[in-house]
C-alpha positions in Angstrom: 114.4 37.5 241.2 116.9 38.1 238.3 120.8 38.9 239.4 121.5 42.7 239.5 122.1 44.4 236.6 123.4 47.8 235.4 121.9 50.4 233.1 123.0 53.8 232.2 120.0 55.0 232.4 116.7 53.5 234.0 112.9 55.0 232.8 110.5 54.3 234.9 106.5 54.6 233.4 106.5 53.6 229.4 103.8 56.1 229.0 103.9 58.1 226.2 106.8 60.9 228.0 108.7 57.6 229.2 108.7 55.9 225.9 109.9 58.8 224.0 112.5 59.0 226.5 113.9 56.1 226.5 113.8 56.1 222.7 115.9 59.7 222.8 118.6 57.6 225.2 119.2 54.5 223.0 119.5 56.9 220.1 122.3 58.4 222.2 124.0 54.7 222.7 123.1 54.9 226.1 121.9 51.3 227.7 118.4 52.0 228.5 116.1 50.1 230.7 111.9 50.9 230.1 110.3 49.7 233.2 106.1 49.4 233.1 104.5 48.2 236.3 101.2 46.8 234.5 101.2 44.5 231.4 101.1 46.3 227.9 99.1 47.6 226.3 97.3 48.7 229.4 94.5 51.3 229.8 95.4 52.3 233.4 97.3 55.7 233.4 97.3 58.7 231.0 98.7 57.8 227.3 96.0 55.2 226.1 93.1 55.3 223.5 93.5 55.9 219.5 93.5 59.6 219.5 94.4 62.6 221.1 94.9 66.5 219.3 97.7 68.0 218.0 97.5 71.6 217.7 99.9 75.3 218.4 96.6 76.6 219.4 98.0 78.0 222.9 98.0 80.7 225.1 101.8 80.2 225.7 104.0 80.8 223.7 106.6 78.9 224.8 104.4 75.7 224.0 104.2 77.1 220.3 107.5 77.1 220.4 108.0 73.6 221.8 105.7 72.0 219.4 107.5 73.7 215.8 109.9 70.8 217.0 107.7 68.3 218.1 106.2 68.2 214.6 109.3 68.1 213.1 110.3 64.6 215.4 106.8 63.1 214.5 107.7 63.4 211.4 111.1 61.8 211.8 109.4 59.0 213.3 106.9 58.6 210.9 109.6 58.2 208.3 112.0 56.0 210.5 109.4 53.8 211.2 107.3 53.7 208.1 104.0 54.0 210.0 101.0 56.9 210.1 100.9 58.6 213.2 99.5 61.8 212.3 96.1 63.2 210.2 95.6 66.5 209.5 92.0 67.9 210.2 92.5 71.7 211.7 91.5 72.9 214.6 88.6 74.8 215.0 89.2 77.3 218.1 85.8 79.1 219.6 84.9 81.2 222.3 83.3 84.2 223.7 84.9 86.3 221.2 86.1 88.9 224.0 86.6 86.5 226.5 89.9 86.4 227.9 90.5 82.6 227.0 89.6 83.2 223.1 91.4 86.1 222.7 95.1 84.9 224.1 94.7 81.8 221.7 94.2 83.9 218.6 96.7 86.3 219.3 99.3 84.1 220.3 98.6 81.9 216.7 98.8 85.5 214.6 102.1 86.4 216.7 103.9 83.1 215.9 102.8 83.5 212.4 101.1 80.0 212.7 98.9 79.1 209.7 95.0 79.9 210.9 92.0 81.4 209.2 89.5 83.3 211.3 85.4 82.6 210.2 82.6 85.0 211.0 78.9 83.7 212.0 78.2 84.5 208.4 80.6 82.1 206.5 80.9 80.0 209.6 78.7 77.2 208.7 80.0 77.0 205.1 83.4 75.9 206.5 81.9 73.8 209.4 78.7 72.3 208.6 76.4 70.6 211.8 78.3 72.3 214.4 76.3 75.7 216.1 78.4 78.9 217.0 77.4 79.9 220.0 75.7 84.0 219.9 78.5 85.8 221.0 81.1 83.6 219.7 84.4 84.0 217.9 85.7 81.3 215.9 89.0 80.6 214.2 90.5 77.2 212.4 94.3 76.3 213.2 95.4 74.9 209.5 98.4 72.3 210.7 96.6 70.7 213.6 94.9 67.2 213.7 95.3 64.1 215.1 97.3 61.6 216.3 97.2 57.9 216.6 97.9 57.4 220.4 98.0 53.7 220.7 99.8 53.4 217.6 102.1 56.0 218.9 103.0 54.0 221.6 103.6 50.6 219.9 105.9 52.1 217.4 108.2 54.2 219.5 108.6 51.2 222.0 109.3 49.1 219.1 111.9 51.6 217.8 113.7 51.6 221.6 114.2 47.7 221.3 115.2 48.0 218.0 117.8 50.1 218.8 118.9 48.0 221.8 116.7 49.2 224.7 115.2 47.0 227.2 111.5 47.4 227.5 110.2 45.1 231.1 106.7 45.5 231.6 104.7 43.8 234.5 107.5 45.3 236.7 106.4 47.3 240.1 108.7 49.5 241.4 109.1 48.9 245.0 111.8 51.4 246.1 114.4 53.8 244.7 117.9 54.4 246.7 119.4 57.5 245.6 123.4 58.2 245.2 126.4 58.3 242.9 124.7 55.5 241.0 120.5 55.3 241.9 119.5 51.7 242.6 116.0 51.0 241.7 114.2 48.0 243.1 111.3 46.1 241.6 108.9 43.4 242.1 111.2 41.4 239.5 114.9 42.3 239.9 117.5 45.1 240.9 118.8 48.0 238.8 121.5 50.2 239.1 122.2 53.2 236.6 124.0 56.1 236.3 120.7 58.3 235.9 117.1 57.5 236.7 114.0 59.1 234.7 111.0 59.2 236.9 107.7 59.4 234.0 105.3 57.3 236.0 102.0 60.0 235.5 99.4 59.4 238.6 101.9 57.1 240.6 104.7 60.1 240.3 104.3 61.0 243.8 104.6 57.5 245.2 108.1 57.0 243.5 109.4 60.2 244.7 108.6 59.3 247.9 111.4 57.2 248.3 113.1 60.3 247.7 112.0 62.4 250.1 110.2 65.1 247.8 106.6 65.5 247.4 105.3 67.2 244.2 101.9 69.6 244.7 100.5 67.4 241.9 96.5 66.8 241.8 95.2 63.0 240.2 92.1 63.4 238.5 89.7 61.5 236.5 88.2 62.3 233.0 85.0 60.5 231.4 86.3 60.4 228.2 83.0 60.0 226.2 81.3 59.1 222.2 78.1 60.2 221.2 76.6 58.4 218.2 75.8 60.7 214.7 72.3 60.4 213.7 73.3 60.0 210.3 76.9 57.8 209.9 79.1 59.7 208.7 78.3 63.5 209.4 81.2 64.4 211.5 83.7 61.8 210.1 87.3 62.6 209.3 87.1 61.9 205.7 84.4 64.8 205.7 87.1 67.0 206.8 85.1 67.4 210.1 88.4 69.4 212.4 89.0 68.7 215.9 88.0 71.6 217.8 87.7 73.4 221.3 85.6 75.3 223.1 87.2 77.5 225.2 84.9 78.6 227.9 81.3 78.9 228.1 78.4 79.7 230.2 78.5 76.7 232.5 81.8 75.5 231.9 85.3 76.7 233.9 87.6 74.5 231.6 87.4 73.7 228.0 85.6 71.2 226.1 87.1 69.2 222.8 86.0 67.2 220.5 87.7 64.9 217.4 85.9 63.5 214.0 84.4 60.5 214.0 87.2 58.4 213.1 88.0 55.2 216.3 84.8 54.4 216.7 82.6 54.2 213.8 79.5 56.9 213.8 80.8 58.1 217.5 82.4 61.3 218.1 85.1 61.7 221.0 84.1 64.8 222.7 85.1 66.0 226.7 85.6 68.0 229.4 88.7 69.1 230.2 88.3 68.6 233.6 87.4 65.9 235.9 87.3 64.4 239.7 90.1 63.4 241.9 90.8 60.3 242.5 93.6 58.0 243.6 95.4 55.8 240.8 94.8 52.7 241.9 90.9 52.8 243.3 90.0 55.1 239.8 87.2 52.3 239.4 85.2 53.7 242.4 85.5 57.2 241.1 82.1 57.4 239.4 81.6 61.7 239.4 79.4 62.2 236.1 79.0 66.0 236.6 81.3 66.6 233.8 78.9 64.2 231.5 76.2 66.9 232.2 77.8 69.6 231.3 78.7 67.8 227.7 75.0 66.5 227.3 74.1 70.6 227.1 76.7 71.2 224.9 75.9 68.1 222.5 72.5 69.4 222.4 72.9 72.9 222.1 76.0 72.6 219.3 75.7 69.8 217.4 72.2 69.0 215.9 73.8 65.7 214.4 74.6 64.1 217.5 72.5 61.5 220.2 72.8 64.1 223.0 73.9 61.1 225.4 77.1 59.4 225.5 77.1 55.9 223.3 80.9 54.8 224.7 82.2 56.3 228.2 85.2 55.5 228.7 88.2 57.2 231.3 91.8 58.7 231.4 93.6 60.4 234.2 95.2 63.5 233.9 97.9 64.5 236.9 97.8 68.3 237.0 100.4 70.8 239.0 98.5 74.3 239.9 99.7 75.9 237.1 98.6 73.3 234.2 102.4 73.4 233.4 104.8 70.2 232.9 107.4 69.5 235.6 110.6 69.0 233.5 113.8 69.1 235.8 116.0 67.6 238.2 115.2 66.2 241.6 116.5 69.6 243.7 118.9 67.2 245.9 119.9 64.4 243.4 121.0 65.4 239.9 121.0 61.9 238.5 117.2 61.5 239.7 115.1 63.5 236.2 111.1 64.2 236.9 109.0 64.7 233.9 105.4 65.3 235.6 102.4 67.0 235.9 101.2 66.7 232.1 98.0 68.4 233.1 96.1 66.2 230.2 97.6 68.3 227.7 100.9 66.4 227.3 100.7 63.8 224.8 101.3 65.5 221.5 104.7 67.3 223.0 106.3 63.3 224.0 108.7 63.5 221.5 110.3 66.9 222.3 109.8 66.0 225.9 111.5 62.6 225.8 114.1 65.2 224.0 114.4 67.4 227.3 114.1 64.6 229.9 117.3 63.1 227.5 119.2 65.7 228.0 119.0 65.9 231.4 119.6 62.8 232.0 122.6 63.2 230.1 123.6 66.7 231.6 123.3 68.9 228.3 122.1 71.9 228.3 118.4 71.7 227.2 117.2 72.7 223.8 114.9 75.0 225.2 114.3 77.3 228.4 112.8 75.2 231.0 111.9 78.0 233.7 108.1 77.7 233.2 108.7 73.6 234.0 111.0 73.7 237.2 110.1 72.4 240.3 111.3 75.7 241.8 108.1 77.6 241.3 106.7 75.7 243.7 109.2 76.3 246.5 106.5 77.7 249.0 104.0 74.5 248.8 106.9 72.0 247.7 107.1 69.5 250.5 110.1 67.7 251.4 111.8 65.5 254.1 114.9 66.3 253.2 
């Protein structure tokens, strides 16, 4: 065990929310401490794999808003750190084109003015060749969206913490966390103690806070995150300008589905359901539910002619959703110093750096840059339990 030491700000979970976070604190001068419980890179929570979506295309628009400044800090840190993190494909958007799903997405895009081009079934298949639209079917393509490079992601904005003087500790379990004037956090390795404590730690969220007396209603789940092989290499590749899209709804399916271009894996294309089983973190390995994989088989099959209508590559993510599919941004409701950013809902990744940006500031006690109402732990007040 190392000798106590003192931080002015411990993160706990260098996931993609954690790692940003950190990285907004040592920008600040503040002496950060990163703390990962498994060796990385690891493949055990919610922020691996090469790619995930970027995209405005929401029903909110309060997560339009958020993302107008997440792409402008991508881009910072694409300059600071002289590495791609970010290809633009689009975003093709379909769905029943009355449906109640299809219709807030393309109305929220033509309110915030974001850059989108809406196809008919006639002119549909000059702009996306391979892919079916569904009968029925309205389809529009978000111009700025695309993808980003996840594990890269992660490697560079660690790497830009240390450089700026943060300690990054992986291998490092949290066994307890004391709250007070100062929080003491307690690990397999050594002792902290810090002014503030940032608690990003995905699935595991819930055991940390227990040591706080607050429970969280948050819901682990796990996704099959699967690749099905092009007939012909190359069809659906990213250098073919194939977009990333969604389907919103369906006639089997409650939650979306998504795909990306063939681009990780060569002559496989990443596409899911957004939606999977529950499970508990750490016995994910038993969890072998394969419903959702039957539900994409259909869709493979149906859609896209140029596909293997069975998965090649199945690999898995968790996602930790609150009721709502909305983040948990805000302070523990008995100890200010204590921050939660929670509850991603597997739609978190592409806001981390604006995130990291919020979960800064209240670690810091700022005001945040933007309203956080829809993220406070408040709304849950009637199922929110706590010992406290």
């Amino acid at each position: 065990m190392r000798p106590e030491e003192r931080f002015d700000c411990v993160v706990i979970g260098a996931g993609v929310q954690g790692s940003f976070t950190a990285y907004q604190l040592a920008q600040q001068n503040r002496n950060t401490l990163l703390l990962e419980q498994f060796v990385l890179p690891h493949s055990r929570g919610s922020s691996h794999g090469q790619t995930r979506i970027i995209r405005k295309a929401y029903s909110e628009d309060f997560y339009v808003d958020m993302m107008e400044e997440s792409y402008k800090l991508w881009a910072q840190l694409e300059k600071e750190a002289g590495v791609q993190l970010y290809r633009q494909t689009g975003l093709l958007v379909m769905g029943p084109e009355k449906s109640d799903g299809y219709l807030k997405v393309k109305t929220t895009l033509q309110r915030n003015k974001v850059p989108a081009v809406v196809l008919t079934p006639d002119n549909f298949n000059q702009h996306i060749p391979n892919l079916r639209l569904a009968e029925g079917d309205g389809a529009l393509v978000e111009i700025t969206a695309g993808v980003l490079y996840a594990d890269r992601v992660l490697r560079t904005v660690q790497t830009q913490f240390e450089k700026l003087g943060g300690v990054l500790r992986d291998n490092e379990e949290v066994t307890d966390i004391k709250p007070g004037p100062c929080v003491t956090v307690c690990t397999s390795a050594g002792v902290y103690v810090a002014n503030s404590v940032v608690i990003t730690a995905g699935p595991w969220t819930n055991a940390l806070l227990a040591h706080t007396g607050l429970q969280l209603p948050l819901e682990v789940v796990k996704i099959n995150v699967c690749y099905w092989k092009e007939k012909v290499s190359g069809t659906y590749h990213v250098k073919k300008r194939f977009p990333c899209f969604i389907q919103t709804e369906g006639e089997e399916t409650k939650e979306h589905i998504y795909g990306l271009p063939s681009n990780e894996y060569p002559g496989l294309v990443k596409i899911c359901y957004h939606m999977g089983s529950r499970t508990d973190p750490d016995q994910r390995d038993r969890q072998t539910e394969r419903t959702d994989i039957d539900i994409l088989r259909r869709f493979v099959a149906r859609c896209m002619p140029g596909l293997i209508p069975e998965p090649a590559v199945v690999e898995s993510c968790m996602y930790t959703l609150t009721p709502d599919h909305n983040f948990v941004l805000d302070c523990h409701p008995t100890y200010n110093n204590i921050i939660i950013g929670a509850g991603f809902s597997g739609h978190g990744f592409k806001f981390g750096p604006v995130v990291g940006k919020l979960l800064c500031e209240l670690s810091l006690g700022e005001v945040p840059s933007f309203d956080l109402s829809p993220f406070r732990i408040r709304r849950f007040q009637t199922n929110t339990k706590s010992a406290l």
